[in-house]
VOPAGU-2260 file (C-alpha; in pm, 1 decimal, decimal comma):
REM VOPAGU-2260
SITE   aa  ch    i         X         Y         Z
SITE  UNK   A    0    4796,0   -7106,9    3227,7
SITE  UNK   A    1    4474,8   -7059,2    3462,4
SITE  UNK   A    2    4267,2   -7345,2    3347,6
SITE  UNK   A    3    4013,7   -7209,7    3666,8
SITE  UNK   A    4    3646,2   -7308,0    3517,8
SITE  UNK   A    5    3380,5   -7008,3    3633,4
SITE  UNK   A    6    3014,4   -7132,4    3725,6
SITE  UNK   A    7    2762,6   -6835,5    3775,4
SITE  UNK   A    8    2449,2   -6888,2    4025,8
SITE  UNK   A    9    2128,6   -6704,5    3919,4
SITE  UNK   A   10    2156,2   -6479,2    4175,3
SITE  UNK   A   11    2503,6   -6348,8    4082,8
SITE  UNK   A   12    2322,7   -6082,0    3817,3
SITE  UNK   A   13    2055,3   -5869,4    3848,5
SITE  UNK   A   14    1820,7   -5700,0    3604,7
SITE  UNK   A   15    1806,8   -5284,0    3635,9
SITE  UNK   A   16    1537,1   -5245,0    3513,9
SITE  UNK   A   17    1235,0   -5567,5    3603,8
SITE  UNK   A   18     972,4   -5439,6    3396,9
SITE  UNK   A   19     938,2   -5533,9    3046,2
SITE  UNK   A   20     796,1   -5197,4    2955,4
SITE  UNK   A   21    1153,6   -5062,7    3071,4
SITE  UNK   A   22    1321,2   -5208,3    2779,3
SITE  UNK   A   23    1146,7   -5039,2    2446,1
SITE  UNK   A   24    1344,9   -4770,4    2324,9
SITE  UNK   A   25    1170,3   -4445,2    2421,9
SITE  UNK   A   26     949,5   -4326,1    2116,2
SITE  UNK   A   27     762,3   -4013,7    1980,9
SITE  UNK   A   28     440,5   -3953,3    1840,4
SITE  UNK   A   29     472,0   -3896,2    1438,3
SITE  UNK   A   30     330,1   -3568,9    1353,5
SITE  UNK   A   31     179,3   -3506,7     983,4
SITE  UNK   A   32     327,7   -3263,8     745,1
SITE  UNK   A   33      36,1   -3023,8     811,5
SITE  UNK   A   34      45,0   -3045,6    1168,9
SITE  UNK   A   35     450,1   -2961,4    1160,0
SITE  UNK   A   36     377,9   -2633,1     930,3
SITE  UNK   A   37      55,0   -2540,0    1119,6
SITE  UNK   A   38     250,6   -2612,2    1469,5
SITE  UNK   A   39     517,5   -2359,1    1385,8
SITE  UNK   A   40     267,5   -2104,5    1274,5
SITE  UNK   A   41      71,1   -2040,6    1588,1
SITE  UNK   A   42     463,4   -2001,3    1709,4
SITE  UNK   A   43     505,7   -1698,4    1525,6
SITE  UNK   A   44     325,5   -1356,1    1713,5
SITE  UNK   A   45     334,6   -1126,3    1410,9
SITE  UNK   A   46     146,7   -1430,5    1186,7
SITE  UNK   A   47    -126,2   -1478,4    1439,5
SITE  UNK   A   48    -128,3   -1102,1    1477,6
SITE  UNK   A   49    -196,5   -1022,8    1120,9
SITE  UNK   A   50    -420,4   -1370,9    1062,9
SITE  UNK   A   51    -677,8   -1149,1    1384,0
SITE  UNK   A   52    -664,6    -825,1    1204,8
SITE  UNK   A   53    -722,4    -997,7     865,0
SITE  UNK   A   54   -1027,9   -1188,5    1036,0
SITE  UNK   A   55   -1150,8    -834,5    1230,0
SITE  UNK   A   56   -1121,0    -656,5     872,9
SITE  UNK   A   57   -1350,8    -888,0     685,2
SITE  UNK   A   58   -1618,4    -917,4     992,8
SITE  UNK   A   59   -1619,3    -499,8     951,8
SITE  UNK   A   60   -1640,7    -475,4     609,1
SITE  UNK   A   61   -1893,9    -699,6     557,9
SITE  UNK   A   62   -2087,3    -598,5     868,6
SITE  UNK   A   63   -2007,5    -225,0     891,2
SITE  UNK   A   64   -2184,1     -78,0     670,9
SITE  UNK   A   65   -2502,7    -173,6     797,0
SITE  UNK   A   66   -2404,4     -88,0    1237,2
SITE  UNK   A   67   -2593,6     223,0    1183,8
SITE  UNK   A   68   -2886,3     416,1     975,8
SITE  UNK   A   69   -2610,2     592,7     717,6
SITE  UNK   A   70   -2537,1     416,4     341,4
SITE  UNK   A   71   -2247,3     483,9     171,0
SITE  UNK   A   72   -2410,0     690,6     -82,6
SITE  UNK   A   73   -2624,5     918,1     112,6
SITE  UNK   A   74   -2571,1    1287,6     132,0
SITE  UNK   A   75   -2647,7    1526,0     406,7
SITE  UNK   A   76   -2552,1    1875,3     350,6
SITE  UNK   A   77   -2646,3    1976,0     702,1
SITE  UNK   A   78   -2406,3    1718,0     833,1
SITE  UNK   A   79   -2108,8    1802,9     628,7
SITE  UNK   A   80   -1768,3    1844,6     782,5
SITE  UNK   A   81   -1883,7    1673,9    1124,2
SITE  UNK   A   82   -1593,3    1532,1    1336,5
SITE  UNK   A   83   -1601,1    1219,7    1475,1
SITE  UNK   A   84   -1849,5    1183,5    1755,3
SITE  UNK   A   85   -1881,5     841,7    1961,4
SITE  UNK   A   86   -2183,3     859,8    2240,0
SITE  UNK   A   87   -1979,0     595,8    2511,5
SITE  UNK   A   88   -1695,5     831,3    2488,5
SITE  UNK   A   89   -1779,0    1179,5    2447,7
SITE  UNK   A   90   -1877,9    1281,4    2807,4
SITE  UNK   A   91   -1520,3    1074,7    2985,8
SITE  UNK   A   92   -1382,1    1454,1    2900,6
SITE  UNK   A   93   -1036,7    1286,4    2694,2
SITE  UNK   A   94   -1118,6    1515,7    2425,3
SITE  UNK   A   95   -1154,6    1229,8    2198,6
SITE  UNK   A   96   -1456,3    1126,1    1990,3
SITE  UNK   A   97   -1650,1    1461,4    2118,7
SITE  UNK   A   98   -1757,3    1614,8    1772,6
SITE  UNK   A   99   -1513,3    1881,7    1849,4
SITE  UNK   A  100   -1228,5    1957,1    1637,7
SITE  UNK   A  101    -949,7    2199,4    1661,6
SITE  UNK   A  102    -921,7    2447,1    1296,1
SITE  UNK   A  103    -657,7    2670,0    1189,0
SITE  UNK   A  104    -816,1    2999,8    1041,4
SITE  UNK   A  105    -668,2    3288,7     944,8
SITE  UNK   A  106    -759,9    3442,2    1335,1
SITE  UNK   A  107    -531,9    3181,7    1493,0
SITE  UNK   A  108    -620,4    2871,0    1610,7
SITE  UNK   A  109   -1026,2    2766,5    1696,3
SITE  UNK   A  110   -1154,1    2463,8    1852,7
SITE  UNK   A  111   -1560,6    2393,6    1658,9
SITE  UNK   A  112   -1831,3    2169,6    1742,2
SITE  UNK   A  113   -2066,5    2164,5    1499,6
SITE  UNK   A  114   -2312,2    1927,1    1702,9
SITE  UNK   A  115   -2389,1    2137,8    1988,4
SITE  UNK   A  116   -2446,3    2526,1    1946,8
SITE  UNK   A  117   -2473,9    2679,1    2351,3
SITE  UNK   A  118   -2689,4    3034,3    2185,1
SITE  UNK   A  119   -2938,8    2768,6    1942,9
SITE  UNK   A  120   -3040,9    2405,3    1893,0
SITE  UNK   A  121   -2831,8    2278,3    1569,6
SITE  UNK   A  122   -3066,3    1958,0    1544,5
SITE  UNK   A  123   -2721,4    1773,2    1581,6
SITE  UNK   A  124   -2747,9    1682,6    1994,1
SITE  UNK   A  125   -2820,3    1313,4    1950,7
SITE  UNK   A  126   -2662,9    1275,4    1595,1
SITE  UNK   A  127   -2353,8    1059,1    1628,8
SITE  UNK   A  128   -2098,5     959,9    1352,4
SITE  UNK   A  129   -1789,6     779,8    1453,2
SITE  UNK   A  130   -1543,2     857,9    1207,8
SITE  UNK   A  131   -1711,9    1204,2    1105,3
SITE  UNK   A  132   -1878,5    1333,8     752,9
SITE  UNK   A  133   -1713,3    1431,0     441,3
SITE  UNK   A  134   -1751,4    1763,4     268,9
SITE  UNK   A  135   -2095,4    1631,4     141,6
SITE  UNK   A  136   -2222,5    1518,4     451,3
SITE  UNK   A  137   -2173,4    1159,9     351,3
SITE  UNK   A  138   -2048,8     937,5     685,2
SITE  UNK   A  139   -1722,1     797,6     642,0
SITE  UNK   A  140   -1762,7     535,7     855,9
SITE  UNK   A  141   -1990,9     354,1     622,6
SITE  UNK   A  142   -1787,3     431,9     333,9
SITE  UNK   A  143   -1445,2     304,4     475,9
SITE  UNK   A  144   -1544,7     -31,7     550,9
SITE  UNK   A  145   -1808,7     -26,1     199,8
SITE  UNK   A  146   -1427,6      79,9      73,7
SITE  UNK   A  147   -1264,1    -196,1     240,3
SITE  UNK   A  148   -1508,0    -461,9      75,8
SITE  UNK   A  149   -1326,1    -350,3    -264,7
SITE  UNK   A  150    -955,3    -367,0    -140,3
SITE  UNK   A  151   -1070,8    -747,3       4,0
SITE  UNK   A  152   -1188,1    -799,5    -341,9
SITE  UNK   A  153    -887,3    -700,7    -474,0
SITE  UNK   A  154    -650,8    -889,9    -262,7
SITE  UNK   A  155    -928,1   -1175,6    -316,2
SITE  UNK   A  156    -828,8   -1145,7    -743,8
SITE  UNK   A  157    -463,2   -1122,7    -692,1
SITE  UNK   A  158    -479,8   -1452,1    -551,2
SITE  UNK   A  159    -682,3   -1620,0    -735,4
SITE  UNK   A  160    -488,7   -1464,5   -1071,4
SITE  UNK   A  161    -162,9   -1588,4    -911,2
SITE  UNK   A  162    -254,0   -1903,3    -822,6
SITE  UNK   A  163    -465,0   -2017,7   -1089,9
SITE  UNK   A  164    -260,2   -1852,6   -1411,7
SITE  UNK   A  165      84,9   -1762,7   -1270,1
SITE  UNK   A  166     138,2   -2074,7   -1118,6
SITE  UNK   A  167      46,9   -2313,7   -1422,0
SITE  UNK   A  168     196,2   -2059,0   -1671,6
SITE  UNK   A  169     527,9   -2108,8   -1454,9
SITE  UNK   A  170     485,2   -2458,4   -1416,0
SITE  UNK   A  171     451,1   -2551,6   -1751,0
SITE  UNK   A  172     721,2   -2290,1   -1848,8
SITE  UNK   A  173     945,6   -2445,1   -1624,1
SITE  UNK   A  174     893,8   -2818,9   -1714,3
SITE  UNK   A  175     900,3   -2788,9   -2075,3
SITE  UNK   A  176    1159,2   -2537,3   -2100,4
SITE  UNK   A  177    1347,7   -2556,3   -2463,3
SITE  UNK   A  178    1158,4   -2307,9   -2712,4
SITE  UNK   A  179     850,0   -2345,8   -2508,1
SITE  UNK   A  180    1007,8   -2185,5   -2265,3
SITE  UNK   A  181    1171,6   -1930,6   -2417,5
SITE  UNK   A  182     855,3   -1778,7   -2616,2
SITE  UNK   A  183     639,7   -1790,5   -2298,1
SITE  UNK   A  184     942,4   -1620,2   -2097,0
SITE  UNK   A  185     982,1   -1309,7   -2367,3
SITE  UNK   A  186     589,4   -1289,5   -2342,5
SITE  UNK   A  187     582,7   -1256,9   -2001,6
SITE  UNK   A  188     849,6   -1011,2   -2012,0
SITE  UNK   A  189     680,8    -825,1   -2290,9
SITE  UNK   A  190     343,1    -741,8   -2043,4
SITE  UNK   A  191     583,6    -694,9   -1733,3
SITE  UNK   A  192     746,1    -409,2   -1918,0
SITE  UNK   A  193     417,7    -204,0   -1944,6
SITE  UNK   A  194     355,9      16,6   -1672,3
SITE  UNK   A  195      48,9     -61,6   -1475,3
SITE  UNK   A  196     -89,5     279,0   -1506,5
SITE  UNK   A  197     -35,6     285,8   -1889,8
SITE  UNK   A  198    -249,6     -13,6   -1878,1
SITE  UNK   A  199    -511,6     111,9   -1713,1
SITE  UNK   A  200    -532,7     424,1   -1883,9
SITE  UNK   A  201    -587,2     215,4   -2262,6
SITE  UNK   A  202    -781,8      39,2   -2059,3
SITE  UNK   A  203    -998,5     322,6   -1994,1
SITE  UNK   A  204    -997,3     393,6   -2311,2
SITE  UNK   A  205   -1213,5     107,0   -2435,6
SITE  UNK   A  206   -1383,6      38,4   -2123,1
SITE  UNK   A  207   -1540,5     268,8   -1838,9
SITE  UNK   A  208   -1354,7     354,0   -1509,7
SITE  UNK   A  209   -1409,8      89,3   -1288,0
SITE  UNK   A  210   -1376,5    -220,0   -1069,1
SITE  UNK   A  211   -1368,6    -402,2   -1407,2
SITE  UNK   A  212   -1062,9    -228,6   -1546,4
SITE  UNK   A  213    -876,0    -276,8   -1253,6
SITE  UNK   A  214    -958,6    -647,7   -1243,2
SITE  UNK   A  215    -844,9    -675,2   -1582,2
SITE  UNK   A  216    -547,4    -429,0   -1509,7
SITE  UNK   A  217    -423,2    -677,1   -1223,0
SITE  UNK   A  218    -562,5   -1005,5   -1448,8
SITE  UNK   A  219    -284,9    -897,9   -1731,4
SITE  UNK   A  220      31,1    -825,7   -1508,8
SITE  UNK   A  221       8,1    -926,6   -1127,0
SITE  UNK   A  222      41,9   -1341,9   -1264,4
SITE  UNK   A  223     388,7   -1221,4   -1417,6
SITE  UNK   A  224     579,4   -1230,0   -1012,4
SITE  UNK   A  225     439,6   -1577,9    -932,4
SITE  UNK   A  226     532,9   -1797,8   -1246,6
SITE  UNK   A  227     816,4   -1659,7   -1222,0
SITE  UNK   A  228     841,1   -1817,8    -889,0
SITE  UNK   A  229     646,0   -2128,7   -1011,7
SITE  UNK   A  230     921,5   -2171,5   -1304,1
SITE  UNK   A  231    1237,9   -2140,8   -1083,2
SITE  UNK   A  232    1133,0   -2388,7    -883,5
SITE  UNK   A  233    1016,0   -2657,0   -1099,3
SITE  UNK   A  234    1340,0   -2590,1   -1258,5
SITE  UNK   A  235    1505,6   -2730,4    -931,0
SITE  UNK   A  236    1310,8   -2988,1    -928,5
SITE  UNK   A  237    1243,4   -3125,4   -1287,4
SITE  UNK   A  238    1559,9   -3310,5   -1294,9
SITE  UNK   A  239    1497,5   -3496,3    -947,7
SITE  UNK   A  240    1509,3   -3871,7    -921,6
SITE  UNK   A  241    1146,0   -3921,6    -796,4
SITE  UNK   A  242    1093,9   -3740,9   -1151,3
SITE  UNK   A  243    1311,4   -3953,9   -1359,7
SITE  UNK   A  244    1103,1   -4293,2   -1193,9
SITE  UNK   A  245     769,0   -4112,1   -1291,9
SITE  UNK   A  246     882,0   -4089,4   -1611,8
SITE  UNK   A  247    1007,0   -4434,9   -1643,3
SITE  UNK   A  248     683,1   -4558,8   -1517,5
SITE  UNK   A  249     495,5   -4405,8   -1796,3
SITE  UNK   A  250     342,3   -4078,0   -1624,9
SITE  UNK   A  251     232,1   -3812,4   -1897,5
SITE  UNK   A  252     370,6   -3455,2   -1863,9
SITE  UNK   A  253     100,0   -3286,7   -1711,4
SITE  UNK   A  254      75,6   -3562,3   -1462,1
SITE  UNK   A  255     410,3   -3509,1   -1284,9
SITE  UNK   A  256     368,2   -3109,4   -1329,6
SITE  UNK   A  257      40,5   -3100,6   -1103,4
SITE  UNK   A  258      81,5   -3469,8    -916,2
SITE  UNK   A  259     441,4   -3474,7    -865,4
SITE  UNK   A  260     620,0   -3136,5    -850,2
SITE  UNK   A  261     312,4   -2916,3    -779,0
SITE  UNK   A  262     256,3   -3079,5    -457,7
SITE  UNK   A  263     644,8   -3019,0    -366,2
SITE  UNK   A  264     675,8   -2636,9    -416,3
SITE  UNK   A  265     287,2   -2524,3    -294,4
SITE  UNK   A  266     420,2   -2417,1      32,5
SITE  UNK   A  267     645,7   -2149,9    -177,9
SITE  UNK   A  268     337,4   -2029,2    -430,1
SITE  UNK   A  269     172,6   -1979,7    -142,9
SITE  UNK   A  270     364,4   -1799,3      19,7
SITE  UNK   A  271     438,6   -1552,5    -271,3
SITE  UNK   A  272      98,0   -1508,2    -355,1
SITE  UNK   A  273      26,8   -1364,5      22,5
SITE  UNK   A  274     344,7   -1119,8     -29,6
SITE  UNK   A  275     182,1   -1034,2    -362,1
SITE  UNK   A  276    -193,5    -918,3    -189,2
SITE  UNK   A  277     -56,6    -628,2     -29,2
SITE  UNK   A  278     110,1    -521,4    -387,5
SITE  UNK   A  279    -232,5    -560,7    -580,9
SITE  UNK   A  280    -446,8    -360,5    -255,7
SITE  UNK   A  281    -154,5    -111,5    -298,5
SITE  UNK   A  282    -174,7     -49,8    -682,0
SITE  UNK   A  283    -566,9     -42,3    -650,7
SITE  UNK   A  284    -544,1     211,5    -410,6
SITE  UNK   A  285    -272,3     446,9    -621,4
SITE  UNK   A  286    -511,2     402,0    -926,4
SITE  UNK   A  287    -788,5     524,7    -710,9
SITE  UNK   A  288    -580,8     809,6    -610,0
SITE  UNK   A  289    -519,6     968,7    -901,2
SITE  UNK   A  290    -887,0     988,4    -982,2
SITE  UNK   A  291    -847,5     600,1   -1204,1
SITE  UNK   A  292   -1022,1     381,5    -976,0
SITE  UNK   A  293   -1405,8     328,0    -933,4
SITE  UNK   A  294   -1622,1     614,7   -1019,1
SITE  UNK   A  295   -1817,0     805,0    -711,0
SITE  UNK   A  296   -2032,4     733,9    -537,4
SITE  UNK   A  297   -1861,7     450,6    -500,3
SITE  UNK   A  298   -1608,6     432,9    -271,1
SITE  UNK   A  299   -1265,4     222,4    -201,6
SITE  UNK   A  300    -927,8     368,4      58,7
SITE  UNK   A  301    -806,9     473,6    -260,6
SITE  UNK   A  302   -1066,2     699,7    -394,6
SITE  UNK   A  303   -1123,8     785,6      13,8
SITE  UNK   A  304    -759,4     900,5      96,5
SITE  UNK   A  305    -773,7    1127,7    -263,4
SITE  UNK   A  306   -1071,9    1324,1    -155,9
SITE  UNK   A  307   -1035,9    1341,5     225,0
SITE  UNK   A  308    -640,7    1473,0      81,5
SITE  UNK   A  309    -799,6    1765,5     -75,3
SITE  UNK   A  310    -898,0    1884,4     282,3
SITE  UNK   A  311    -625,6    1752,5     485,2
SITE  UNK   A  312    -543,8    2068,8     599,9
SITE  UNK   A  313    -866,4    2182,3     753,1
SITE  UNK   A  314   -1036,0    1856,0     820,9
SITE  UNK   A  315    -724,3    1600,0     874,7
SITE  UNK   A  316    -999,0    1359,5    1043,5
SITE  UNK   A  317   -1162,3    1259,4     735,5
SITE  UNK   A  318    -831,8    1087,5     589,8
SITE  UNK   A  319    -721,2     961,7     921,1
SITE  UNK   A  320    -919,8     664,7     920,4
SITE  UNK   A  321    -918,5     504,4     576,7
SITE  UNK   A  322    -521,8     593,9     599,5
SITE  UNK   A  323    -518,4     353,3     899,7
SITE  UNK   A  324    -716,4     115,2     756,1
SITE  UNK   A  325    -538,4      19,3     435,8
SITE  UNK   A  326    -232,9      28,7     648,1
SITE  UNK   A  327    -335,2    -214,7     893,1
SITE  UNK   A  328    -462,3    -466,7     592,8
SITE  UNK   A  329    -113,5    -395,8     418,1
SITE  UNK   A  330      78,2    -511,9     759,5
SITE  UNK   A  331    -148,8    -769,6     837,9
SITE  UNK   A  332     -81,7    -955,5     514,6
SITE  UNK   A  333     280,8    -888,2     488,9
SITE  UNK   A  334     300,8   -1005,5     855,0
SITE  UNK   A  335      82,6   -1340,8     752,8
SITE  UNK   A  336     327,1   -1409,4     400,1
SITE  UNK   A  337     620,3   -1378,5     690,6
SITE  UNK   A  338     475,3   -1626,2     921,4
SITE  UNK   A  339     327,7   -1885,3     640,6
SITE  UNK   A  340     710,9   -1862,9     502,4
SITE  UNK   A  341     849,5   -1928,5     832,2
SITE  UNK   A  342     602,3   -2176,8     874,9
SITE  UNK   A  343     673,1   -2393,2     531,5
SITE  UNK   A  344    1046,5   -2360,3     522,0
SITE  UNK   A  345    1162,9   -2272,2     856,7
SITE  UNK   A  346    1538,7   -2268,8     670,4
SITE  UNK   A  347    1463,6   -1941,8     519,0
SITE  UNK   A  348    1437,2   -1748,1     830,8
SITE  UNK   A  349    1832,6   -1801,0     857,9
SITE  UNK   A  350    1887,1   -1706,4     475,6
């Protein structure tokens, strides 16, 4: 054998790297829970699309109705069935937004201003509406966005009926389970298996037409989607091991329900009760349509789209614009559930 002995010098090895600071491990900032979902939010186009048009449909509705001289009550019967007329854009010659509007009469087809009469003054020269008069003279402008308030009031319920009842009637469904949970499950089932508009209409019975019987309408039945939610996943949960240490530590039931699980699944109840806002704005606005929704002159999209209807065919302006309206909050929202569920579980985007 070799029995050569090796004696290294100091200079027989050198360091790579001669800075200290060259030797920790490269690291990354910890971002919050919060941060992660809101991060992945701004991400997503169609969110931050709907979360603008959400923002621009409140600032209207509660400013609207006062940007010009009309009310959403008042009636003109020398301004009835007056197309929309806009000042900045009448005279760029598009067509658009002139007070003129094209008719269909039994002589073939006529194009009418009613503003501005060439053989005598009509009073109407410097009279502007922007989305037109209804058959009473009554400006629709004003009364869309007065309309809108009630379909943000609406969506405004459904969430606070989800989250406040649905969620802790599923909850406590859910964690209990047993016979508890069976006699709250066949209750629930018992109000889901009314019809909405049956509802209404014994509501209607006892009470006036209203915003009131809608409220309660939507109060009784719009909680029954989210608990269901709110059960099936404490269901999932209930039987965790961070539940089983609660337990052995002495927590009381209601303690883990809203300290322990609650906190785990709020990303999902969420999330369902933004897909369930465009469902409640929807059902207000079918009630109002068949002549069940807020009595005149009050006004909401609903009650808007049924009258302008009735004179679709020789005014189709006057149910353009509410139409649009209550379309554009019904995206918006289902466009803001998509991107908050994308945003809490980003797994569910693959399901």
């Amino acid at each position: 054998m070799n029995n050569e002995t090796y004696e290294f010098k100091a200079d027989d090895f050198e360091l790579i790297r001669k800075n200290q600071d060259d030797f920790v491990d490269e690291s990354y900032a910890k971002e919050s829970y919060w941060k992660d979902i809101f991060m992945r939010f701004v991400k997503n186009k169609g969110a931050i699309f709907g979360l603008v048009f959400i923002l621009l449909i409140i600032m209207m509705a509660v400013f609207g109705p006062n940007m010009n001289e009309y009310t959403f009550d008042s009636q003109i019967i020398q301004h009835q069935n007056l197309a929309p007329r806009v000042k900045s854009i009448e005279n760029l010659g598009i067509g658009l937004f002139d007070g003129s509007e094209t008719m269909n009469t039994s002589t073939g087809v006529v194009e009418v201003n009613r503003y501005v009469n060439p053989e005598k003054e009509t009073g109407l020269e410097d009279t502007y509406y922007w989305f037109g008069t209804d058959v009473l003279g009554r400006d629709i402008f004003t009364r869309t966005w007065a309309g809108t308030r009630i379909s943000l009031y609406i969506a405004l319920v459904a969430v606070l009926v989800d989250m406040l009842f649905g969620m802790s009637y599923g909850l406590v469904s859910g964690y209990f389970g047993g016979r508890v949970d069976m006699i709250m499950q066949r209750l629930s089932e018992i109000l889901n298996g009314i019809p909405t508009l049956v509802l209404v209409t014994l509501l209607i019975i006892v009470l006036k037409p209203g915003l009131l019987t809608i409220t309660l309408a939507l109060a009784l039945t719009g909680w029954i989607g989210m608990s269901r939610v709110a059960r099936a996943q404490v269901l999932k949960l209930k039987e965790q091991d961070f539940i089983l240490a609660s337990k052995t530590l002495g927590a009381k039931d209601f303690f883990i329900i809203f300290k322990e699980i609650l906190p785990n699944i709020f990303g999902q109840l969420i999330i369902m009760s933004m897909f369930s806002v465009p469902n409640a704005i929807f059902t207000e606005a079918f009630l109002a349509f068949v002549g069940l929704g807020v009595p005149a002159p009050n006004a909401s999209l609903g009650s808007l789209i049924s009258d302008a209807f009735k004179s679709f065919t020789t005014h189709p302006y006057m149910i353009v614009f509410p139409v649009i309206v209550l379309a554009v909050i019904m995206l918006s929202f289902n466009l803001l559930a998509d991107g908050l569920r994308d945003a809490f579980d980003p797994k569910m985007k693959e399901m």
